[in-house]
C-alpha positions as CSV (number, residue, x, y, z in Angstrom):
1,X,7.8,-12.6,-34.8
2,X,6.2,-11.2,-32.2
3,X,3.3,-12.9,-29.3
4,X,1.8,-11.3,-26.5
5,X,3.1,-10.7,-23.3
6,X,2.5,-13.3,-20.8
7,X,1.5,-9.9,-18.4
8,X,-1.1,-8.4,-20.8
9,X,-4.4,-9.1,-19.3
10,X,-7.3,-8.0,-21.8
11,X,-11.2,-7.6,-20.9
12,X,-14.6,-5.9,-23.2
13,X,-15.2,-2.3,-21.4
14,X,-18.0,-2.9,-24.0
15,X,-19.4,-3.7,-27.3
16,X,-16.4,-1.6,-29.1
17,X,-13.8,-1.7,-26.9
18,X,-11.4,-3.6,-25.1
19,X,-8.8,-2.8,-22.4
20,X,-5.5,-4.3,-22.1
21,X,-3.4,-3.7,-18.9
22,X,0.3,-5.0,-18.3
23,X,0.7,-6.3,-15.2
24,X,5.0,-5.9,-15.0
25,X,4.6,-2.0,-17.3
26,X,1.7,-1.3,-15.5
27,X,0.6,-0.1,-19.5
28,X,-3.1,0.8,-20.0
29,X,-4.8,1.6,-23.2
30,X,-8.0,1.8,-24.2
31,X,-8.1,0.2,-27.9
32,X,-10.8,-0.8,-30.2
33,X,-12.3,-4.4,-29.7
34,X,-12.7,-5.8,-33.3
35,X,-9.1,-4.7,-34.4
36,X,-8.1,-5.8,-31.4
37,X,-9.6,-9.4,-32.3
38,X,-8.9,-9.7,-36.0
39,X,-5.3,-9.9,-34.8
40,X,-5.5,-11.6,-31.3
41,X,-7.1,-14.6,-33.7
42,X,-4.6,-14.2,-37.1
43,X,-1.0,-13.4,-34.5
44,X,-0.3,-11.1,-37.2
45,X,0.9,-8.9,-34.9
46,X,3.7,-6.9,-36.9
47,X,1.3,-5.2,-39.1
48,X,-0.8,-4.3,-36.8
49,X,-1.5,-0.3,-37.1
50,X,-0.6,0.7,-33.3
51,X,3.0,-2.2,-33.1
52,X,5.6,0.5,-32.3
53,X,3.3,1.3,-29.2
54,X,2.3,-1.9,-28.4
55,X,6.1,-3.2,-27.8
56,X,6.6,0.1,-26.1
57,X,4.7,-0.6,-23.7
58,X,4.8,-4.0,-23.2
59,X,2.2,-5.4,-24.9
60,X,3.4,-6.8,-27.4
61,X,7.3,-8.6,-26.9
62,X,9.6,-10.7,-29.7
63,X,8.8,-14.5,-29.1
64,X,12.2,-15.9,-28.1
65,X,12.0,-13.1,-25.1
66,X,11.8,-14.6,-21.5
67,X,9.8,-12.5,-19.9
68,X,10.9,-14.1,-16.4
69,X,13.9,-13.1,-16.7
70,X,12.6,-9.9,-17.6
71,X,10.3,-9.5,-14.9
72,X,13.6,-9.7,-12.5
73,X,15.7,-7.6,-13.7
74,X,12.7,-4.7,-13.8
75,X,11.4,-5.7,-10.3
76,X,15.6,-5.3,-8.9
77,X,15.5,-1.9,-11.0
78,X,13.2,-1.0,-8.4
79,X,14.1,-3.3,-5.0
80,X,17.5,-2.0,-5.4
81,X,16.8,1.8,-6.8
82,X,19.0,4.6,-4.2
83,X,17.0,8.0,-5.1
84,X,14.3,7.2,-3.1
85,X,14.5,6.2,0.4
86,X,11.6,4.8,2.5
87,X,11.9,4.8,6.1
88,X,9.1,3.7,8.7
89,X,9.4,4.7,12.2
90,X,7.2,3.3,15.3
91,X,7.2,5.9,17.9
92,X,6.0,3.9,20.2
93,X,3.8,-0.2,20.7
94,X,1.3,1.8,22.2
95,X,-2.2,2.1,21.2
96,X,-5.6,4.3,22.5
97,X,-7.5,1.5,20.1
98,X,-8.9,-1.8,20.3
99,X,-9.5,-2.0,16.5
100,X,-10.9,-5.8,16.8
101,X,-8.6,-6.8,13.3
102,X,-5.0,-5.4,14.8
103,X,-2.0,-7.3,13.6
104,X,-0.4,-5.6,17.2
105,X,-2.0,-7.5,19.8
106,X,-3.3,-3.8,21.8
107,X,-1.8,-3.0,25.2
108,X,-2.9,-0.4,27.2
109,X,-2.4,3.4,25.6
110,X,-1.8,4.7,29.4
111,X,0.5,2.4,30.7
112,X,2.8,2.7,27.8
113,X,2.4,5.7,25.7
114,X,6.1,6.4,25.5
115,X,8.5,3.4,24.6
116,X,11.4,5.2,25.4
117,X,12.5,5.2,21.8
118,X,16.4,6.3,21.0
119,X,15.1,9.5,18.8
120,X,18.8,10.4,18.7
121,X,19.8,6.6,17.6
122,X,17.4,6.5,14.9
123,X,18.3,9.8,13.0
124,X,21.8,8.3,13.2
125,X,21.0,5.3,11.4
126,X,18.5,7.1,8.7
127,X,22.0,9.6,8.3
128,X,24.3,6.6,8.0
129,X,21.8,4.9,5.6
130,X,21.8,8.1,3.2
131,X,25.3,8.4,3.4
132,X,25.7,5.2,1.8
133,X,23.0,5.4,-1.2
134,X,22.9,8.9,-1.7
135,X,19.6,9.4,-2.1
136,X,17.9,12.5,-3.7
137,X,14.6,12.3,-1.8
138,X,13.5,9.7,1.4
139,X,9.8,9.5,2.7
140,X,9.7,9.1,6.2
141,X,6.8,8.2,7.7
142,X,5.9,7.5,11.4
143,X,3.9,4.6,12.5
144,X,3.0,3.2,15.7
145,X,0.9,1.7,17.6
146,X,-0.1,4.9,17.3
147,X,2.6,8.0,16.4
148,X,0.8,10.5,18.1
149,X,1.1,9.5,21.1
150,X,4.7,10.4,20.8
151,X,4.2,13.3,19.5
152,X,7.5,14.3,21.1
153,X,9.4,11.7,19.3
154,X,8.2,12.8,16.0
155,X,9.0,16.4,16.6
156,X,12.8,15.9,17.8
157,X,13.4,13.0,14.9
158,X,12.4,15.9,12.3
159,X,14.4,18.3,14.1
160,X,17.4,16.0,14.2
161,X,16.8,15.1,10.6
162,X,16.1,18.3,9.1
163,X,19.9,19.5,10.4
164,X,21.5,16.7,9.8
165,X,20.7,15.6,5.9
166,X,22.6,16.4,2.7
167,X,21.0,19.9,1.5
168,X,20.0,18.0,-1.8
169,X,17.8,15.5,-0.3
170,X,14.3,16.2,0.1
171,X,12.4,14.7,3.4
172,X,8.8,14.0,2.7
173,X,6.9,13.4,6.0
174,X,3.7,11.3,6.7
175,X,2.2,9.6,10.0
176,X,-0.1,6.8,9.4
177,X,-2.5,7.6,12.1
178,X,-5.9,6.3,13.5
179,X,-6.8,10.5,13.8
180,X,-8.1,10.3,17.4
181,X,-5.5,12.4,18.3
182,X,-5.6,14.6,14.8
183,X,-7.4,17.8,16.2
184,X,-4.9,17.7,19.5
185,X,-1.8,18.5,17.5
186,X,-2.8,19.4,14.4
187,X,-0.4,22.8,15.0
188,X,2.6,20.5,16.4
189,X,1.9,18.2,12.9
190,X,2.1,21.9,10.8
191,X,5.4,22.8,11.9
192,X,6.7,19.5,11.7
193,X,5.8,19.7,7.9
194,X,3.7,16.6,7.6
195,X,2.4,16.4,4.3
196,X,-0.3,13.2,4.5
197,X,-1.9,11.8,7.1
198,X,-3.3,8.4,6.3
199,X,-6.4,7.6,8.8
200,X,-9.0,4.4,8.5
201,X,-12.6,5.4,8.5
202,X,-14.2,1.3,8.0
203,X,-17.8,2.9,7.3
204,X,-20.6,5.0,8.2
205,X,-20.6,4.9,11.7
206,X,-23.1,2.1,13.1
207,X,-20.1,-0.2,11.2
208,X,-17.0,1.6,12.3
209,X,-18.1,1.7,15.4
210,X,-18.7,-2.1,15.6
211,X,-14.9,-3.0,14.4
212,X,-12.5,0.4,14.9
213,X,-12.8,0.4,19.0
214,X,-11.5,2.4,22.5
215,X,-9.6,0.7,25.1
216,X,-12.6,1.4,26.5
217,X,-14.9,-0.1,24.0
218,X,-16.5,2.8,23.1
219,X,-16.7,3.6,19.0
220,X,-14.3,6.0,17.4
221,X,-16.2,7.7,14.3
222,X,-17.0,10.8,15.8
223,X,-13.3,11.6,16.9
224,X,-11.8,9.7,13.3
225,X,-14.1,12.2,11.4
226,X,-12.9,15.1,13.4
227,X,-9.4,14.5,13.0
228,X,-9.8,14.2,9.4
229,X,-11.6,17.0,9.6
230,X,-8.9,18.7,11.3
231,X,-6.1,17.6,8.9
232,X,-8.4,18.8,5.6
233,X,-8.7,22.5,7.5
234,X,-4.7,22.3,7.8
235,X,-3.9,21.8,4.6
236,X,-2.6,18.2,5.2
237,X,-3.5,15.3,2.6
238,X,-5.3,12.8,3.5
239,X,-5.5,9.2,2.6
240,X,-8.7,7.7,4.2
241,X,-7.9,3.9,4.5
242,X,-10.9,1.4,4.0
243,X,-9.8,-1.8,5.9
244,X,-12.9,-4.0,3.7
245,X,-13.9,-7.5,4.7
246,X,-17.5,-8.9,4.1
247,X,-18.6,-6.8,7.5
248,X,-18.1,-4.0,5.6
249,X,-18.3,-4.4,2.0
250,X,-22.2,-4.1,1.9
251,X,-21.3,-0.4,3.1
252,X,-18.8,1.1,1.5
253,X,-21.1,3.1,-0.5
254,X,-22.9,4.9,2.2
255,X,-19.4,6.0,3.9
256,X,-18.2,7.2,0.4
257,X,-21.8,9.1,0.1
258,X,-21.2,10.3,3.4
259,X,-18.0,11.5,2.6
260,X,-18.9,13.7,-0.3
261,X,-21.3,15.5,2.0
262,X,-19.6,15.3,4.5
263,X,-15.6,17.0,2.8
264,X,-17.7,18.5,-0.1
265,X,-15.3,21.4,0.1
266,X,-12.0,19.4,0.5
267,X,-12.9,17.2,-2.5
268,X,-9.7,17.2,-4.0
269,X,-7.6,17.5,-0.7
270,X,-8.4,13.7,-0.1
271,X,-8.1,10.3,-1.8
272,X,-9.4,6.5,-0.8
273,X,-7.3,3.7,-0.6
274,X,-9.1,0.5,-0.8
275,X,-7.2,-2.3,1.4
276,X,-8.2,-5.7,2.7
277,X,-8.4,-7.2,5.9
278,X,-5.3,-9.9,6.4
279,X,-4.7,-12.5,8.8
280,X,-3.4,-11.4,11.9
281,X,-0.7,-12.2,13.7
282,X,-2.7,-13.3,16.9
283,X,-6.2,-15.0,17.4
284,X,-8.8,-12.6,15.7
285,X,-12.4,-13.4,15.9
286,X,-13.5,-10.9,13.5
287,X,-11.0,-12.1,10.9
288,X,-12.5,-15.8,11.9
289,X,-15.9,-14.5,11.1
290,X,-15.2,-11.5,8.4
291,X,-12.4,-12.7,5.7
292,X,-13.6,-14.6,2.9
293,X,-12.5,-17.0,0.5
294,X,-11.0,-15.7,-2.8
295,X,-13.5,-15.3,-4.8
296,X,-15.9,-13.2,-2.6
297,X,-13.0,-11.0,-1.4
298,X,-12.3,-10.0,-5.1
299,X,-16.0,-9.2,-5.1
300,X,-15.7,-7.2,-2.3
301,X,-12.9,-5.1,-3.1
302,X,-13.5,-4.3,-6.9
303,X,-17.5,-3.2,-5.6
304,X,-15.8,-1.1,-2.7
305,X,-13.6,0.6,-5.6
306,X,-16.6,1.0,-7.7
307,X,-18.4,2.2,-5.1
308,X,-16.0,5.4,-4.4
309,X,-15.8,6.4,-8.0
310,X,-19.3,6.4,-8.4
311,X,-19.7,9.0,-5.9
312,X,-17.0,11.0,-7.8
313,X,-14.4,10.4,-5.3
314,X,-10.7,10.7,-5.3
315,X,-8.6,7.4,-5.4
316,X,-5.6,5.8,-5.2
317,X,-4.5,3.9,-7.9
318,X,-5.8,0.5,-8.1
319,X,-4.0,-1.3,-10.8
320,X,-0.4,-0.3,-10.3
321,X,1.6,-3.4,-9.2
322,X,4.6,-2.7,-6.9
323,X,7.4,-4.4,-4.8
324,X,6.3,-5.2,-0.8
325,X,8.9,-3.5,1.6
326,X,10.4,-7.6,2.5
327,X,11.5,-6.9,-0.9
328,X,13.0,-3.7,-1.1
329,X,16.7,-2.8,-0.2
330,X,15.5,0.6,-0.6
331,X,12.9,0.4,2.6
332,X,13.5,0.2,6.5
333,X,11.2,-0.3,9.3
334,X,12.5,0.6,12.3
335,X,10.9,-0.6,15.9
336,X,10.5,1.7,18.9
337,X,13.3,-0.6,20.7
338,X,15.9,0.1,17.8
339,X,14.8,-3.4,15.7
340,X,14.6,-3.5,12.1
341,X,12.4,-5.5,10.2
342,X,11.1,-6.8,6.4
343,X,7.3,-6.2,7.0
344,X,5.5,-3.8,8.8
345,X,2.8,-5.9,9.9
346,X,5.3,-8.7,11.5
347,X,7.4,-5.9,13.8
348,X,8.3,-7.7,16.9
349,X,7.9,-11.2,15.2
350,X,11.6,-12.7,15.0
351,X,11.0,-13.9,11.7
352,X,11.4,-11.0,10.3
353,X,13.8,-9.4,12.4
354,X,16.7,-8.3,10.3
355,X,19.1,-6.7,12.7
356,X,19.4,-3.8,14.8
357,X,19.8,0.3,14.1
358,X,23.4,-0.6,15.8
359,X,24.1,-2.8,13.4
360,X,26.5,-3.0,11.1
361,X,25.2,-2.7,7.4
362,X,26.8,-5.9,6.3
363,X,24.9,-7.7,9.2
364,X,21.8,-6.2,8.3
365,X,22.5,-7.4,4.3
366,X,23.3,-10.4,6.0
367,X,19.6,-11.1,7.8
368,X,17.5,-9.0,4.6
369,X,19.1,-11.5,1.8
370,X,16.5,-14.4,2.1
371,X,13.2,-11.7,2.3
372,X,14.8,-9.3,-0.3
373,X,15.9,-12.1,-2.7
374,X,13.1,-14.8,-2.4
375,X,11.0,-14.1,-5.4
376,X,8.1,-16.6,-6.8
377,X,8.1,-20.4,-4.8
378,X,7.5,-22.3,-7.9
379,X,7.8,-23.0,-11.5
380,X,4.2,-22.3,-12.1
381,X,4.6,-18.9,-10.5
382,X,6.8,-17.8,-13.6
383,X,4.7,-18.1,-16.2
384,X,1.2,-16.4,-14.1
385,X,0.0,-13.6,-15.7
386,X,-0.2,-12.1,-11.9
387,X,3.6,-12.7,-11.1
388,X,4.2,-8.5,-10.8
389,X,1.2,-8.4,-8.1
390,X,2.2,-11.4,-6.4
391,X,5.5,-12.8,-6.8
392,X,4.7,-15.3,-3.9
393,X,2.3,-13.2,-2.5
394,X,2.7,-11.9,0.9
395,X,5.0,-14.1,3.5
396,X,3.5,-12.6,6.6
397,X,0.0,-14.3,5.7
398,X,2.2,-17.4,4.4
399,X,4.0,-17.4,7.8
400,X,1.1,-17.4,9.6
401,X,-0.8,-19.5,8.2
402,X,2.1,-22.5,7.7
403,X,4.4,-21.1,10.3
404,X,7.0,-21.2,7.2
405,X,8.2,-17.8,5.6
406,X,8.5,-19.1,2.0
407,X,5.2,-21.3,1.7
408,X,3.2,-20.6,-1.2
409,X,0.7,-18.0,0.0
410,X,-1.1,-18.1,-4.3
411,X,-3.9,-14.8,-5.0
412,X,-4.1,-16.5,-8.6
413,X,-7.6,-17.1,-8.1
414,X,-8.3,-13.4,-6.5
415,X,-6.5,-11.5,-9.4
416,X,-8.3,-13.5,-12.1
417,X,-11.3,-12.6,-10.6
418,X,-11.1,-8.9,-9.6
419,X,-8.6,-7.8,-12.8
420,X,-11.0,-8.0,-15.4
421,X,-13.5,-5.8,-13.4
422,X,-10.7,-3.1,-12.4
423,X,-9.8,-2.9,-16.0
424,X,-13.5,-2.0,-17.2
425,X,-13.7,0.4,-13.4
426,X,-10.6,2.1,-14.4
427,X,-11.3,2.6,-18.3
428,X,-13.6,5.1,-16.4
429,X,-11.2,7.0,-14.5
430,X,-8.6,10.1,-15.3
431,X,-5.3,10.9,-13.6
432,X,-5.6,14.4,-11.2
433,X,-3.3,16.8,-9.9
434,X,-1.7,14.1,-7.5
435,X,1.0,11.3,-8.8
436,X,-1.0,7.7,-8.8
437,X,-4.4,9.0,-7.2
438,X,-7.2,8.6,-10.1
439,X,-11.2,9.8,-10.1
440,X,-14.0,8.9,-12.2
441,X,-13.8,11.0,-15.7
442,X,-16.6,12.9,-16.3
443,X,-19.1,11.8,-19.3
């Protein structure tokens, strides 16, 4: 006998189809609606025409299965896989922005633009880490504040790194950047070998301008836009991050509009990523004024993806479910003092301090455990269709907002909302060139 997963979430695209989506397989399929129906209503699943497929992939599973138990043992699959290495590297606290929704609280870019960060220590500890898992690639990316303003801390990690790792391990590089600085050492970024940059660009300019600030004050979409600019021209990737809230959302359209005019030759040399605004991890007025409650944020985001594919856009996927760093074994985010931590947007918060890049890796294990192993909070978490894109949601917002790490922090209501919508957005799209980056197909 066979039932349907728990994970399969189904929704009309229209009057012949339906889509179902697995949220633990991250299966899609197109399929049509009224055979899809006759058997949602008889159960009769194990004549159904398409069954092999269906189990395949997740859709269908035998009734006695727990799919709990299940969703574990895929999710460590992935927490605890060696081939693939993440490391995240601040260069340095220090910021030339004021963006007025930071998790960093800002300080000023030219009293501290070098943090004195052991460049030599840290290539030790990414050496000693891939000595121990053996991996056959790591993605290192450098993060800041903001990395380019030690530039010179990026260059001598690579060239301690690029010496100093096991010839069959490949070293992806990216810098997650705010761009000001892009055109500056656009040739320094080349011969380091970055690959992506990843640069936020909140909206034509009259609304970037507003949130994504100078020390100064003064608005930054001018020199975002020319460092993206700059990147494109390189040859780098980029992934231009849209930070929506309800200031934004209403013009998300006219940025992605402006960006097809704007990169009309570099179409396919860029991608969107659609992110939300969080809670910060100090008093933010704008996040006061700008986040909204579940349902309007699910609004939000699934009209800022439309939005992007409309205009024929590259970008990132935005179905696939995955594992937050706190939960990976397989990740490390390393402060510009030597301090590891769980979460990139709690770095210098002691709560998620797991140890140091001294450290011994059984003292680090030791600190990681409770992040890496808590999983949902409660019994009703087990049995949510959302589990894979939750699985207690994210503890930074849960920390800040109880001042307890493993409080229920529950996007039920945002995921029941916004899914159905993706579904019919992305029964639209086609894969590209690039691994997990999507466009509109064309009709």
């Amino acid at each position: 006998m066979l039932k349907l997963s728990q994970f399969t979430i189904m929704t009309d695209v229209n009057d012949t189809e339906i889509a179902v989506y697995n949220t633990m397989t991250n299966a899609f399929a197109v399929l049509e609606r009224e055979l899809w129906k006759t058997y949602e209503s008889s159960g009769a699943w194990e004549t159904h025409p398409y069954v092999g497929d269906l189990m395949k992939y997740g859709f269908l599973v035998p009734v006695d299965v727990d799919e709990y138990q299940t969703f574990l043992l895929n999710r460590n699959k992935v927490k605890f896989y060696s081939g693939h290495l993440t490391f995240t590297v601040l260069t340095t606290f220090a910021c030339n922005l004021a963006c007025k929704y930071c998790m960093q609280k800002p300080v000023r870019f030219e009293d501290s633009a070098v943090d004195g960060i052991d460049t030599f220590g840290v290539a030790e500890f990414i050496k000693k880490v891939v000595g121990e898992y053996l991996p056959n690639e790591i993605t290192l990316t450098y993060f800041g504040g903001e990395p380019l303003a030690n530039i010179e801390a990026i260059e001598t990690l690579h060239n301690f790194l690029k010496e100093g790792l096991p010839e069959k391990t490949r070293l992806n590089q990216m810098a997650i950047t705010n761009g000001v600085l892009v055109p500056r050492y656009i040739d320094r970024l080349c011969r380091i070998g970055i690959s992506t940059l990843q640069i936020t660009l909140d909206g034509p300019r009259q609304i970037h301008d507003a949130r994504r600030i100078s020390i100064g004050g003064a608005g930054t979409f001018n020199k975002v836009v020319e460092g993206i600019s700059a990147a494109l021209d390189a040859g780098i990737f980029v992934a231009i991050h849209i930070v929506v809230d309800s200031h934004n959302a209403p013009h998300i359209r006219e940025l992605a509009q402006f960006l097809r005019h704007r990169f009309s030759n570099h179409l396919d040399r860029f991608a969107i990523n659609v992110g939300l605004a969080s809670n910060p991890g100090w008093d933010s007025q704008h996040c006061a004024l700008y986040i909204s409650e579940p349902q309007s944020t699910a609004m939000e985001f699934v009209n800022a993806v439309e939005s992007v594919l409309t205009e024929g856009l590259q970008i990132i996927d935005f179905l696939i479910s995955s594992p937050c760093p706190r939960e990976r074994d397989n990740e490390f985010i390393i402060a510009p003092d030597g301090g590891l931590y769980k979460c990139i947007s709690a770095v210098g918060r002691d709560a998620f301090h797991v140890g140091d890049i001294q450290d011994t890796p059984l003292n680090i294990a030791h600190r990681s455990a409770p992040l890496i192993n808590f999983g949902a909070p409660v019994d009703e978490c087990r049995h949510c269709p959302y589990l894979p894109y939750c699985n207690g949601r994210c503890r930074f917002n849960a920390w800040v907002k109880t001042g307890d790490l493993f409080s229920l922090d529950c996007w039920k209501e945002f995921h029941a909302i916004s899914l159905p919508a993706l579904l019919r957005l992305y029964a639209q799209t086609t894969s590209t060139s690039y691994p997990h980056i999507r466009r509109k197909a064309r009709e």
